[in-house]
N, C-alpha and C positions, 0 to 999 in steps of 0.2 A: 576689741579682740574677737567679739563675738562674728562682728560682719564679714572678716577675714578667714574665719573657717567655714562659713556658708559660701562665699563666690568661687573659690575652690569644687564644691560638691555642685551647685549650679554649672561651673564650666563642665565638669562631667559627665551630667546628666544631659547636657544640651549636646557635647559631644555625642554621646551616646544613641540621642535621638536623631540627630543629623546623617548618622550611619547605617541607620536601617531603612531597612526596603522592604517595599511589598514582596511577599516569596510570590514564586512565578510555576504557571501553571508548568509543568511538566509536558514538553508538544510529543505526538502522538507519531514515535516514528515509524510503528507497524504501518500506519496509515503513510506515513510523508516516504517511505521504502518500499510501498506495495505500487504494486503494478494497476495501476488505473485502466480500465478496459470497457471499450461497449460495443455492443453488436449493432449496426443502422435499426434506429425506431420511428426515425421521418425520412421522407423524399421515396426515388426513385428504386434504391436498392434494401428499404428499410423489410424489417420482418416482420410478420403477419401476427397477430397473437398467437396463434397456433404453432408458430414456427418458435415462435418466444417458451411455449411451453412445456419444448421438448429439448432444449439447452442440456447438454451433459459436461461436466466437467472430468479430466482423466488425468492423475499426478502418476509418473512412474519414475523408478529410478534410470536415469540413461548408462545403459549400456549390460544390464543387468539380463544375464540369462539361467533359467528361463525370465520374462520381462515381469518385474516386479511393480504393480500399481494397484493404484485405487480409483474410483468411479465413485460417480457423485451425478444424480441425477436432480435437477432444479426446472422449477417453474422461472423461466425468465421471463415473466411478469410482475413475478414480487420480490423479485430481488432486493436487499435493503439498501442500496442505493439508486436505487428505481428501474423502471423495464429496462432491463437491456443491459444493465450497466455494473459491474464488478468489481471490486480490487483483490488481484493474488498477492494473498500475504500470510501470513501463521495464523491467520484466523479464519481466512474463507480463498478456496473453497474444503481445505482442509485445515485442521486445527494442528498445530505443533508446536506443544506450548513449552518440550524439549528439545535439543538437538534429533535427530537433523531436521533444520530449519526449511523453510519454503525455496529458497534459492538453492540447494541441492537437489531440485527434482526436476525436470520437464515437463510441460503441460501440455495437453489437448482441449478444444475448448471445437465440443459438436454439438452440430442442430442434424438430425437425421429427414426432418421433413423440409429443413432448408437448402439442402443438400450443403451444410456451413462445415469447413476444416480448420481450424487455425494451431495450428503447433507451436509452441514457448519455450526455446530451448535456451541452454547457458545465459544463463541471469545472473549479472556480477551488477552489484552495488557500491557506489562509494557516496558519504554524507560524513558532515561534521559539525559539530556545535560552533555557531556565530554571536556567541555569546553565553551569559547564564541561562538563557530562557531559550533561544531560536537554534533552531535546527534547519541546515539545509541538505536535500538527495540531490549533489553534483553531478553526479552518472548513476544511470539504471538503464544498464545496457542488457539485451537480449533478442536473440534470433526470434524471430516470425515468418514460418515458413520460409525460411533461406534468408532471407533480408536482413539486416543487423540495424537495430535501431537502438537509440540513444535519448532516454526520456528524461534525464534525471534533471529536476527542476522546475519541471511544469506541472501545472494543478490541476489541468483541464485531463479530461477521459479521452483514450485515442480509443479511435474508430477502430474496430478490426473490417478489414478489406471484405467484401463480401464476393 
């Protein structure tokens, strides 16, 4: 009698064991939704230190009059993704850790001794979880200087045009 009330609590516990999973890191989707960017730092059109070190960033609201922004002046040599290289998102190059979020704004991204313009207008996102753990940014679209591009899913940093 006694070994038939043990295989019972045995199948249970083996149950039990069989149905857990390692929990899963949480992916990083300020990161996997932000806008991957870098300005040339090798070849023919790359930037000088000096041009690196006068990088401005400018968030404004579009359409806002008088024009409502912010300015952000960066060494783009120490950028924490290394020279040259950015992601726009709620945390750089401004922090928004409330509504309104980083895709309500437009960007300017200038070097004054590079003579660099790049403008970042209507940034619309779509991403969705492919699973417990994985996340994918299926579109990350947004105008650059007039051009409409479509980033969402790739990992790699786009060149801005010099």
């Amino acid at each position: 009698m006694y070994i038939t009330r043990i295989y019972p609590i045995l199948f249970v516990v083996a149950i039990g064991l069989a149905s857990c999973e390692k929990p899963c890191d949480e992916p990083d989707i300020g990161r996997l939704n932000g806008l991957k960017l870098k300005v040339p730092t090798k070849g023919e059109d790359a930037f000088t230190e000096e041009e690196l070190a006068d990088l401005m960033f400018v968030r404004y609201v579009p359409f806002s009059d008088p024009l409502i922004g912010d300015t952000l002046f960066v060494n783009g040599n120490n950028l924490v993704e290394g020279p040259g290289k950015f992601i726009i998102n709620d945390e750089f190059p401004f922090t928004n850790q409330t509504a309104p979020y980083f895709v309500t704004y437009n960007y300017i991204v200038e070097g004054f001794t590079a003579a660099f313009f790049a403008e970042i207008e209507n940034i619309t996102l779509r991403g969705e979880y492919t699973g417990d753990c994985d996340y994918i940014n299926m579109e990350k679209r947004f105008v650059l200087n007039g051009d409409s591009l479509d980033l969402g899913g790739q990992e790699d940093f786009f060149v801005l045009p010099r």
